[in-house]
N, C-alpha and C positions, 0 to 999 in steps of 0.2 A: 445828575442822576441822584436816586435815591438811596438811602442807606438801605441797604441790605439786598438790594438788589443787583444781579451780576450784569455785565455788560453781553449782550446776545449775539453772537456772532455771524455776521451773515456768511450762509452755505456758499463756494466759490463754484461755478458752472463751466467746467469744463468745455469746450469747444469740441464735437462729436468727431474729428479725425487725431482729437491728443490720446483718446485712451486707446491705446496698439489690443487686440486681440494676439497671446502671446502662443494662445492654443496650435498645438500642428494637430489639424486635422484628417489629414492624412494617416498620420501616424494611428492618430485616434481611431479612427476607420477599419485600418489594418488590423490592432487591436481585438476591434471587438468580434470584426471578419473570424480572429483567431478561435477565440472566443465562440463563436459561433457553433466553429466548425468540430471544436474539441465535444462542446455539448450534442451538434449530432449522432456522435460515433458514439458517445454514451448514452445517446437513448438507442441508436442501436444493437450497443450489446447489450442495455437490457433486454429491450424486445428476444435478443436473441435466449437471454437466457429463465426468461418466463415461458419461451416457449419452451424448452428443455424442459421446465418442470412441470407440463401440463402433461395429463396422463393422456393415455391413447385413447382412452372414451373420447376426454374431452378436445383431443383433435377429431375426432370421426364425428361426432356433434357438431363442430362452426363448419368443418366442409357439407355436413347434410343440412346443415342451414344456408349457407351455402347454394348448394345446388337446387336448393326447394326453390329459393330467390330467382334463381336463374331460369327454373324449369315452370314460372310462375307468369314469370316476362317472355320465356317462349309463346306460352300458351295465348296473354292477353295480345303479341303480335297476330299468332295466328287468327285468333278471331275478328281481330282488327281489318289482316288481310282479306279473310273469309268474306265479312262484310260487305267488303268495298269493289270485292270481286260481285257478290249478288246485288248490289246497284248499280252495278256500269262505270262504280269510280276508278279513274287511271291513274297513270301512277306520279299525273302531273300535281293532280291534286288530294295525292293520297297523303302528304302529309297536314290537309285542314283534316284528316277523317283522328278525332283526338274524342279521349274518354276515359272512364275509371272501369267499367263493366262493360259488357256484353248489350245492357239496356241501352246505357246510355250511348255506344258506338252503334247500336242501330238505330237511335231516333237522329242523332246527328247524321250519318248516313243517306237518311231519307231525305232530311232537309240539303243538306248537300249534290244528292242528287238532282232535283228541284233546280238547286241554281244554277249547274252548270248545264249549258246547250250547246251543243254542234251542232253545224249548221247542215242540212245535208244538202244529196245533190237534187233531189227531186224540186228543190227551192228554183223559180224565175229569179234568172238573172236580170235586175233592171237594170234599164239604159244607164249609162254612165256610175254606175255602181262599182268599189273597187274587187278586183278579180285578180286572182293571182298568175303569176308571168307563166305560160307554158315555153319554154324555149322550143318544142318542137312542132309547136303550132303553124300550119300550113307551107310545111318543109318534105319538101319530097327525098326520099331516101338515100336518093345517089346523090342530091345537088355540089354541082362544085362548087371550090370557094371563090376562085376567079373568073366563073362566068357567068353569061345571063341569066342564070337563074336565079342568083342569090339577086342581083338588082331586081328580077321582076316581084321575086320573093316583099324582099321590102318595098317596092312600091303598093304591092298591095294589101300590107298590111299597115302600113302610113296611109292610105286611099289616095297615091298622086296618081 
């Protein structure tokens, strides 16, 4: 080596299960849980005692604001409803019927109506088209359950 200069020592590497984590975490945990829970109760006595000093105006103010809020979102339901009742929308698909105003829940409305169809009955049934199960389809009133009716029953609506 050279004068003046130190000898540099090489860094020793550890092997990753020698260094123990000596932290109880648990503990830690509990802790700050405590921690936590002290700071909620002092945000709610403050809360409680901002309210104390707020004068009666300004509680009858946040409650009439408040209830404007409230009496604002009555209204945009009921128009909502309104709407949806003068298109024919039900109540299956009363929650696509969405909007800010009164315009815009009536062009969405229209469009909405548009796409939903029922089918009615005056529609032909075609052959082999599916059709929903009548159970009381070509069942006479009295038939018993142990005699020949109910096999004549089902043979002819099997067609044997």
């Amino acid at each position: 080596m050279s004068e003046g200069t130190e000898p540099v020592e090489q860094p020793t590497v550890e092997p990753q299960g020698a260094q123990e984590d000596k932290t109880d975490w648990k503990a830690e945990a509990r802790k700050w849980e405590g921690r936590a829970k002290e700071n909620f109760s002092a945000v709610e006595e403050l809360q409680k005692l901002k309210d104390a000093e707020k004068s009666e105006l300004q509680r009858a103010t946040e409650a009439a604001e408040v209830a404007q809020r409230e009496l604002a979102a009555s209204k945009h339901e009921a128009a909502r409803l309104r709407i949806a009742a003068k298109h024919g929308i039900g109540e299956g698909h009363l929650d696509l019927l969405t909007g800010a105003d009164e315009d815009e829940l009536e062009a969405k409305a229209e469009k909405l109506s548009k796409l939903i169809t029922t089918p009615t009955t005056e529609e032909p049934q075609r052959k082999g088209a599916w059709a929903p199960f009548d159970p009381d389809e070509g069942k006479s009133p009295n038939m018993a359950l142990n005699g020949d009716g109910i096999e004549n029953a089902l043979k002819n609506v099997l067609g044997i």
